[in-house]
C-alpha positions in Angstrom: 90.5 108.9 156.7 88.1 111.5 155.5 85.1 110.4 157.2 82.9 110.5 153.5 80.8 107.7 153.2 82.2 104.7 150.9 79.2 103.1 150.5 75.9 102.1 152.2 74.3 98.7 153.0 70.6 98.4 153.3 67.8 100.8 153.4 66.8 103.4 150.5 70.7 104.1 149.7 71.6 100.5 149.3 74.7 99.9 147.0 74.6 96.2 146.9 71.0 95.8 145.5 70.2 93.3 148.3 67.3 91.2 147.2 63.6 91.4 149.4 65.1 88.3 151.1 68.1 90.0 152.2 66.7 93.5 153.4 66.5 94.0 157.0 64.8 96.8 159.4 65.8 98.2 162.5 69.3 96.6 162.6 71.6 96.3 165.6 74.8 95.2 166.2 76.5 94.9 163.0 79.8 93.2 163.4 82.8 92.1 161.1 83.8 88.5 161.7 87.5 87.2 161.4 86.1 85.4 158.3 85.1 88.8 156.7 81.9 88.5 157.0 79.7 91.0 157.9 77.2 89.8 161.0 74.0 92.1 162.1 70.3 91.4 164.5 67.7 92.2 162.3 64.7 93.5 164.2 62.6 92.7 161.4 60.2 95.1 161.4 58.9 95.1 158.0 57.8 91.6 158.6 57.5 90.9 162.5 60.4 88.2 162.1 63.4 88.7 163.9 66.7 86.9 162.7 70.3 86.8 162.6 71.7 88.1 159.0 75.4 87.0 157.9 76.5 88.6 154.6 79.5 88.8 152.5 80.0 91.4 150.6 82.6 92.2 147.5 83.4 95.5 148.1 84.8 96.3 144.5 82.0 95.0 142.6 79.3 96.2 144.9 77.5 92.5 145.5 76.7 90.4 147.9 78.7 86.7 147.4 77.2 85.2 150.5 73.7 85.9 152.4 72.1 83.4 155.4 69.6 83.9 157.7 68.4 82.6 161.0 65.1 83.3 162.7 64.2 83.4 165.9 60.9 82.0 165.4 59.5 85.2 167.4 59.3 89.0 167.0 61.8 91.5 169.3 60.8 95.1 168.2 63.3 96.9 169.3 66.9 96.5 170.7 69.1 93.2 170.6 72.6 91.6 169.6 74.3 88.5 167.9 77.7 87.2 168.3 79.1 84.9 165.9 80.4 81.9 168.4 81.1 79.3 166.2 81.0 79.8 162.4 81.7 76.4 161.0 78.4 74.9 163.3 76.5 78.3 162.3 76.7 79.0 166.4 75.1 82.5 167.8 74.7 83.9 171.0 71.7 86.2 170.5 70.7 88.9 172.8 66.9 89.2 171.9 66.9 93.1 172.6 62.9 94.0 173.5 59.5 93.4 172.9 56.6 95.6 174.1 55.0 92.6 175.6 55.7 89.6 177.1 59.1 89.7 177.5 60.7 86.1 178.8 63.9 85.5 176.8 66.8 87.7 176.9 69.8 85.4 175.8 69.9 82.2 173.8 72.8 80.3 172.4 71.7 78.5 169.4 73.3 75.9 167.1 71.2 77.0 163.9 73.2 73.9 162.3 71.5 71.3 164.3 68.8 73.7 166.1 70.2 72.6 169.4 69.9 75.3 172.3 72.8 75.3 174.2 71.4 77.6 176.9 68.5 80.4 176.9 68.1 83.1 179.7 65.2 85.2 180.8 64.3 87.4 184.0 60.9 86.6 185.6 60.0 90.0 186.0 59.7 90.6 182.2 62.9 92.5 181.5 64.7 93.3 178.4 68.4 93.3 177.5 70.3 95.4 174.7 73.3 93.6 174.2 74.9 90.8 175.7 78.9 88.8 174.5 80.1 85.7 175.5 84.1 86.5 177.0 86.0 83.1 176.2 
């Protein structure tokens, strides 16, 4: 109600001493699922290795009780969005956000479960997008 800050995830403020593993750089698109789980594209600058992060957090004790990842297998430096489809099947719809070269994939729906693809989308012309939601 007051607008003072409660608590902070990630970076040099962090209150939930998140583990090497769990730090992430140039974050986009954090989102709460209706599982209480908190949802976020990683850029990953620190490493060149963007992924999906999904944390759950205990908000009284200051901890995280549940951490995943999911890579991308490529590097998008700036820009991008996830959007938890499916949580049971570990489903994403990824907006890949930018890269300063080569640029061919803008969307993907992944099954990180299985690794199946469901779809991926790109514009010949090399553009970036950065976000993208799937309206059911």
């Amino acid at each position: 109600n007051t607008g003072e800050i409660i608590w902070t995830l990630g970076g040099d403020e962090d209150d939930f001493s998140l583990t090497e593993e769990q730090k992430f750089s140039r974050q986009h698109n954090a989102r709460i699922t209706d599982d209480g789980y908190i949802t976020l594209y990683d850029n990953g600058i620190k490493n060149e290795n963007t992924r999906v992060v999904k944390l759950k957090l205990d908000e009284e004790n200051m901890s995280v009780v549940d951490y995943k990842s999911y890579s991308l297998d490529d590097y998008y430096k700036y820009m991008g969005s996830v959007q938890e489809i499916d949580s049971e099947n570990e489903v994403f719809l990824i907006g890949t956000g930018g890269k300063t070269t080569n640029q061919y994939t803008v969307a993907i729906e992944k099954n990180f479960g299985t690794g199946e693809e469901y779809f991926r989308f790109g514009f010949k012309s090399g553009e970036s997008m950065y976000r993208c939601y799937k309206i059911v």
